[in-house]
VMD Tcl script that builds the backbone (N, CA, C; Angstrom):
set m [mol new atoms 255]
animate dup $m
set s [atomselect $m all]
$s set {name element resname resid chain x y z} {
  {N N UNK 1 A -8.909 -11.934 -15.970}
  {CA C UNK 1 A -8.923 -12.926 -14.919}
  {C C UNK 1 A -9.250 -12.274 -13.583}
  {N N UNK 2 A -9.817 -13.224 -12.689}
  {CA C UNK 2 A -10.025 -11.922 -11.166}
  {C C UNK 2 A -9.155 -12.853 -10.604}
  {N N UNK 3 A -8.667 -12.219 -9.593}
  {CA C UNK 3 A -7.655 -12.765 -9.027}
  {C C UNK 3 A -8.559 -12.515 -7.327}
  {N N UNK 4 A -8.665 -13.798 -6.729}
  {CA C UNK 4 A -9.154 -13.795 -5.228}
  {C C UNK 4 A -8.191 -12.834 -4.326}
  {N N UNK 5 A -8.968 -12.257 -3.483}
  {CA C UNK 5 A -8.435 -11.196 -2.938}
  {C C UNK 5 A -9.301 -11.544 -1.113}
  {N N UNK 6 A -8.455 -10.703 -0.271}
  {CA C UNK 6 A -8.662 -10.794 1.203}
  {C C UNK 6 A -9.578 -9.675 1.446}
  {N N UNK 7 A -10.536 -10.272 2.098}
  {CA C UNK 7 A -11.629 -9.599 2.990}
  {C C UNK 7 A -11.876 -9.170 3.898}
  {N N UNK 8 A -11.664 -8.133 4.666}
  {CA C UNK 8 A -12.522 -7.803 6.171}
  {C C UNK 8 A -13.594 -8.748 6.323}
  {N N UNK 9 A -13.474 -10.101 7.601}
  {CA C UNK 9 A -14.792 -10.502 7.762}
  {C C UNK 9 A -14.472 -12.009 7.424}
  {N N UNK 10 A -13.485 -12.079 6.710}
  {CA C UNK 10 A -13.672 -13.440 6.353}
  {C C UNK 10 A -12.707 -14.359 6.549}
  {N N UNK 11 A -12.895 -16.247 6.878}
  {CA C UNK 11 A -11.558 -16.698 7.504}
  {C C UNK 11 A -11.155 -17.679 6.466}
  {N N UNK 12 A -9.831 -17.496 6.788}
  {CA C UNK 12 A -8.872 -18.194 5.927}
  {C C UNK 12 A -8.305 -19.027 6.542}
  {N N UNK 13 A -8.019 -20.436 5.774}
  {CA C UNK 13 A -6.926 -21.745 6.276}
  {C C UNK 13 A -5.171 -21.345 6.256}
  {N N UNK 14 A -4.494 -21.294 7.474}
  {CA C UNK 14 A -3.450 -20.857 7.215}
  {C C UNK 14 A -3.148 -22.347 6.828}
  {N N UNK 15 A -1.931 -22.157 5.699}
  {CA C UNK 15 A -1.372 -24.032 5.069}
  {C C UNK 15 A 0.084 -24.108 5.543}
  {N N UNK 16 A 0.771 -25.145 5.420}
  {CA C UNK 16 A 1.771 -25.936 5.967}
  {C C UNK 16 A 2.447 -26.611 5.174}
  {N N UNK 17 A 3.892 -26.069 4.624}
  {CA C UNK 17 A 4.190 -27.262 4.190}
  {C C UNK 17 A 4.875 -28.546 4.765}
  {N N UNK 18 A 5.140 -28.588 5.817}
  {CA C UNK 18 A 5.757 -29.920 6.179}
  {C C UNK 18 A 4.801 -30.639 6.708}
  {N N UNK 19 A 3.018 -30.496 7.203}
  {CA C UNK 19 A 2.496 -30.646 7.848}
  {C C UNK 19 A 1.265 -30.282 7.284}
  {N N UNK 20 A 0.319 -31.056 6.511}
  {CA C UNK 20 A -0.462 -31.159 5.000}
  {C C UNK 20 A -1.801 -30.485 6.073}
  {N N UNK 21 A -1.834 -31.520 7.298}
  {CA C UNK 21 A -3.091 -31.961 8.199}
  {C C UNK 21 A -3.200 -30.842 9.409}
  {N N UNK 22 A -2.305 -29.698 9.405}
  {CA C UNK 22 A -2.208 -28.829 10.549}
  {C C UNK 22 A -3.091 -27.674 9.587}
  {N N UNK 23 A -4.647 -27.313 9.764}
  {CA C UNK 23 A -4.650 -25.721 9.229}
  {C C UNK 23 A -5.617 -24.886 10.011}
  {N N UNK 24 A -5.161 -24.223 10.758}
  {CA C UNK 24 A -4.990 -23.151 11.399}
  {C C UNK 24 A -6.193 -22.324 11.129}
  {N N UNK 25 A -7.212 -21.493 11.457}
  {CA C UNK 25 A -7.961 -20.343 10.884}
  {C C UNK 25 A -7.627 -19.546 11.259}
  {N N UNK 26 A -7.987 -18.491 10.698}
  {CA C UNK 26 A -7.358 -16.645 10.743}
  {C C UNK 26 A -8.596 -16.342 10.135}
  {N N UNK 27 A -9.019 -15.272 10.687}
  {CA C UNK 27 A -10.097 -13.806 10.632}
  {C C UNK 27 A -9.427 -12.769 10.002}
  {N N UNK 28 A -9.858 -12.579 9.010}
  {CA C UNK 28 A -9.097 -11.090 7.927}
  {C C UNK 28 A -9.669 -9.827 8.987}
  {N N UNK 29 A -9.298 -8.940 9.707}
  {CA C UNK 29 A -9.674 -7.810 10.559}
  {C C UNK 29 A -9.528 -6.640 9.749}
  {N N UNK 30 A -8.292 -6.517 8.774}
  {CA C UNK 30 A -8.226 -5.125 8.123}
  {C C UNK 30 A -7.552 -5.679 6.709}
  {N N UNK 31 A -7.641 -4.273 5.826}
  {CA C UNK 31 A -6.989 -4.983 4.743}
  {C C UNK 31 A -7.215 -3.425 4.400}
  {N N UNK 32 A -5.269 -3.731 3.664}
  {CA C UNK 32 A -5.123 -2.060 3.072}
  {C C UNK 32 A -4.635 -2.227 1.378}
  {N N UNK 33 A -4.062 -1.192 1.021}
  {CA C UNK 33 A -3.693 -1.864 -0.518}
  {C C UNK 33 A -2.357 -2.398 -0.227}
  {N N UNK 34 A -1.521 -2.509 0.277}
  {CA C UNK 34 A -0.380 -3.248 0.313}
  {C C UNK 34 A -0.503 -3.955 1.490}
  {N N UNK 35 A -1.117 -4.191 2.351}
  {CA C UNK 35 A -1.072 -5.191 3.597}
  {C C UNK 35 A -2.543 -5.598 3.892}
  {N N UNK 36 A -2.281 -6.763 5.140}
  {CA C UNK 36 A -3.636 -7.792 5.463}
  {C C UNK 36 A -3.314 -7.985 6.838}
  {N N UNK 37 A -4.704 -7.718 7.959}
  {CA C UNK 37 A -4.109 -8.120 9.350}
  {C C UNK 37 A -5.022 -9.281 9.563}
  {N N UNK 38 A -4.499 -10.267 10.115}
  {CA C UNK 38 A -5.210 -11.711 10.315}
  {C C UNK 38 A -5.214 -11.681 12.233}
  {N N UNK 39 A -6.121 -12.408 12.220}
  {CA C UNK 39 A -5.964 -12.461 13.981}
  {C C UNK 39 A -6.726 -13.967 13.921}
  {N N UNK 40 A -6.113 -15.044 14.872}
  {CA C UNK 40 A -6.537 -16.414 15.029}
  {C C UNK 40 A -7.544 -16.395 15.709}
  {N N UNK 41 A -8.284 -17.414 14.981}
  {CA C UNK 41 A -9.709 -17.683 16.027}
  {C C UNK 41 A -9.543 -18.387 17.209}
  {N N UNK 42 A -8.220 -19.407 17.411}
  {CA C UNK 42 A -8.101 -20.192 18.700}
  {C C UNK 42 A -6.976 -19.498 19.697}
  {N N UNK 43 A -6.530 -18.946 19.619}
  {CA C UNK 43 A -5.433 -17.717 20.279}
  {C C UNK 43 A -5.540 -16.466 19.526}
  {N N UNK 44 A -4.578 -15.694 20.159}
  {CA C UNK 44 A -4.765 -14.049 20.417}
  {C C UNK 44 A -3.659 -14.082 19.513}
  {N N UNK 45 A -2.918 -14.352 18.402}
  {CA C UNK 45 A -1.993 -14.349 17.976}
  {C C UNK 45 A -2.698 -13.535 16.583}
  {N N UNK 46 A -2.054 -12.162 16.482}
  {CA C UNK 46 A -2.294 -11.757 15.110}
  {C C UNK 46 A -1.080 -11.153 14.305}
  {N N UNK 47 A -1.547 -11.640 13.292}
  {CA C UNK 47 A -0.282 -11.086 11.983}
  {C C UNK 47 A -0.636 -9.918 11.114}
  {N N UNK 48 A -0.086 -9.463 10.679}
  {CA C UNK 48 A 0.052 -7.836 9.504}
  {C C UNK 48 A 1.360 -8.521 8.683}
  {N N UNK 49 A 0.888 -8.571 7.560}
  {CA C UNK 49 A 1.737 -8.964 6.558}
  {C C UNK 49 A 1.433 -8.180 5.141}
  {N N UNK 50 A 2.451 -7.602 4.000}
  {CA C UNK 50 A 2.356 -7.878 3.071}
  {C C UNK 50 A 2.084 -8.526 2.331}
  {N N UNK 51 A 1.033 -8.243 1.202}
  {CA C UNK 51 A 0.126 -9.021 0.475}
  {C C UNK 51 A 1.131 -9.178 -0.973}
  {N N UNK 52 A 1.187 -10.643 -1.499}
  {CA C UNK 52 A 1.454 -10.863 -2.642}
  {C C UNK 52 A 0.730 -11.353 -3.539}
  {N N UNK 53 A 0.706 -11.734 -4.860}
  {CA C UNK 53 A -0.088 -12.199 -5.956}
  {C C UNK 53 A 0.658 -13.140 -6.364}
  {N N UNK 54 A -0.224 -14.730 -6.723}
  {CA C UNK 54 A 0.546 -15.684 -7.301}
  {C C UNK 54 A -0.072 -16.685 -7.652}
  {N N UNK 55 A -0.593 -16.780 -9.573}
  {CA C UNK 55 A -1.406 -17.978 -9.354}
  {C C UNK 55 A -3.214 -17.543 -8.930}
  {N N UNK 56 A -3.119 -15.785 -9.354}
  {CA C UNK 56 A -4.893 -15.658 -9.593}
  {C C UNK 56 A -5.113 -15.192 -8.185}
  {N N UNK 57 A -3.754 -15.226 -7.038}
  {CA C UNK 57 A -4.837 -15.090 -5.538}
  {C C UNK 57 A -3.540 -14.404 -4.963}
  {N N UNK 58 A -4.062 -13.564 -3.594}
  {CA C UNK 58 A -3.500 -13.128 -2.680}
  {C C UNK 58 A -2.824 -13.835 -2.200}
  {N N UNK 59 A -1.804 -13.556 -1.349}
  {CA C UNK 59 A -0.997 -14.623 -0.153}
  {C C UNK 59 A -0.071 -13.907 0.421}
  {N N UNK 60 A -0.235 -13.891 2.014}
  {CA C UNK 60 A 0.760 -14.073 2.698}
  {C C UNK 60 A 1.263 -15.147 3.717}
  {N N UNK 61 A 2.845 -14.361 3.562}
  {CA C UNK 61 A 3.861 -15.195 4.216}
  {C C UNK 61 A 4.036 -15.001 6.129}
  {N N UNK 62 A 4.355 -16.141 6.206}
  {CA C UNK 62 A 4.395 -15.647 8.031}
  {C C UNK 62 A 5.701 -16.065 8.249}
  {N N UNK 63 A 6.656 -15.623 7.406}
  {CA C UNK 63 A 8.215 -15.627 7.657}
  {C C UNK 63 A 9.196 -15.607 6.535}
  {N N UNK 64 A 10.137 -15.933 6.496}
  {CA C UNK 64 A 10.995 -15.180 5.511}
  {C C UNK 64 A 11.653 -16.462 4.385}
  {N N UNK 65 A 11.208 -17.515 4.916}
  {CA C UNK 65 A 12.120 -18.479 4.622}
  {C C UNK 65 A 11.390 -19.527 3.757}
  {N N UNK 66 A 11.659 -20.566 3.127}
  {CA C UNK 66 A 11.240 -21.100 1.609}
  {C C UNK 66 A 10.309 -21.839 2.040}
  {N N UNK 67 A 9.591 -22.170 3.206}
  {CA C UNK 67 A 8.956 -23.293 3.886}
  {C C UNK 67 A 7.923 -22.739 4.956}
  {N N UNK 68 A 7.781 -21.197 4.935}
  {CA C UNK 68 A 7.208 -20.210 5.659}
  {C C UNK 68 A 5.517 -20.889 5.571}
  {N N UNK 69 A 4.979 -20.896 6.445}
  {CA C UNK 69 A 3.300 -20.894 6.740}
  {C C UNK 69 A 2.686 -19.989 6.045}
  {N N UNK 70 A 1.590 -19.550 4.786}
  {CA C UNK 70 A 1.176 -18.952 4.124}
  {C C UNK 70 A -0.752 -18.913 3.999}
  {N N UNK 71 A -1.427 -17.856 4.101}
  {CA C UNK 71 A -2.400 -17.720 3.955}
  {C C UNK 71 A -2.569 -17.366 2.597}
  {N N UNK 72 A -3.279 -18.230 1.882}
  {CA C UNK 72 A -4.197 -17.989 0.278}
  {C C UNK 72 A -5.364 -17.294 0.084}
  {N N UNK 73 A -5.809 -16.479 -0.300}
  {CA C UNK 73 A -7.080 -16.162 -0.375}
  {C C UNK 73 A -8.362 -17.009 -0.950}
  {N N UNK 74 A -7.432 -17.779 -1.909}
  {CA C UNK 74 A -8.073 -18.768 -2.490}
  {C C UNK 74 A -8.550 -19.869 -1.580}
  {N N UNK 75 A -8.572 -19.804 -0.304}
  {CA C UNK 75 A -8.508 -21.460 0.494}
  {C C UNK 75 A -9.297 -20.310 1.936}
  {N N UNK 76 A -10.769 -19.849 1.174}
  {CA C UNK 76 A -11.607 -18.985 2.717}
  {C C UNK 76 A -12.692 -20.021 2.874}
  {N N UNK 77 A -12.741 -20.124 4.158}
  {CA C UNK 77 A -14.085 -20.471 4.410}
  {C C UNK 77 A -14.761 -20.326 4.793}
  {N N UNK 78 A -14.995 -19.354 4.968}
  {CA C UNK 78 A -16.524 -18.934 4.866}
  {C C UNK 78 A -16.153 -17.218 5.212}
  {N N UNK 79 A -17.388 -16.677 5.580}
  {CA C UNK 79 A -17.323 -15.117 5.764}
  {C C UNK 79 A -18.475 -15.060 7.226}
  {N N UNK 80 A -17.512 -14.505 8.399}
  {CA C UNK 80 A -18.277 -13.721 8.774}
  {C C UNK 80 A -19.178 -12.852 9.354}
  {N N UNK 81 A -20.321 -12.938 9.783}
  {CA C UNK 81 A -21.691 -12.482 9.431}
  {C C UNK 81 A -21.328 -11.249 10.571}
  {N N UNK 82 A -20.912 -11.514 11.896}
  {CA C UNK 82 A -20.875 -10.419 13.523}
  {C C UNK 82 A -19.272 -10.553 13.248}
  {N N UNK 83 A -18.869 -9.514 13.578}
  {CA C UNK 83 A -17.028 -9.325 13.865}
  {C C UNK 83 A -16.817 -8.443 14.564}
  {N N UNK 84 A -16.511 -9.494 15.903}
  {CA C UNK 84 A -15.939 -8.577 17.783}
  {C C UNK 84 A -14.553 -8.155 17.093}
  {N N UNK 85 A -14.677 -6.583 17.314}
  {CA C UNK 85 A -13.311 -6.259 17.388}
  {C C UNK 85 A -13.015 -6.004 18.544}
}
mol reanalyze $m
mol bondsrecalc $m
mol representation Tube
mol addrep $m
């Protein structure tokens, strides 16, 4: 099976669960074997999180708790092409 995995370069829908219609984009900037740094395309707000597997795809959590905001790898759209660091 391949399991979707995070990219340098490419943006992801952060998801919501209380809030189906709120999703967020994030720019993958780095990616190591145990972590992923995301930085938002509409603010300066960036995350470094531990990467988990679940269900074929990457994901991280942006907090600790059962209802936490989570980036999928499975849910990118698109990649790309120039990346201002």
């Amino acid at each position: 099976m391949n399991i979707a995995t995070f990219n340098p370069g490419s943006v992801y829908e952060m998801s919501f669960i209380g809030d189906s219609n709120l999703r967020p984009q994030f720019v993958c900037v780095k990616r190591t074997a145990k972590t992923a740094t995301f930085k938002a395309i509409d603010s300066n707000e960036t995350l470094t999180r531990r990467v988990k597997v679940y269900d074929n795809s990457e994901f991280v959590l942006d907090g600790n708790y059962s209802m936490s905001p989570r980036i999928k790898a499975s849910r990118k759209v698109k990649d790309l092409i120039y990346m201002n660091k």
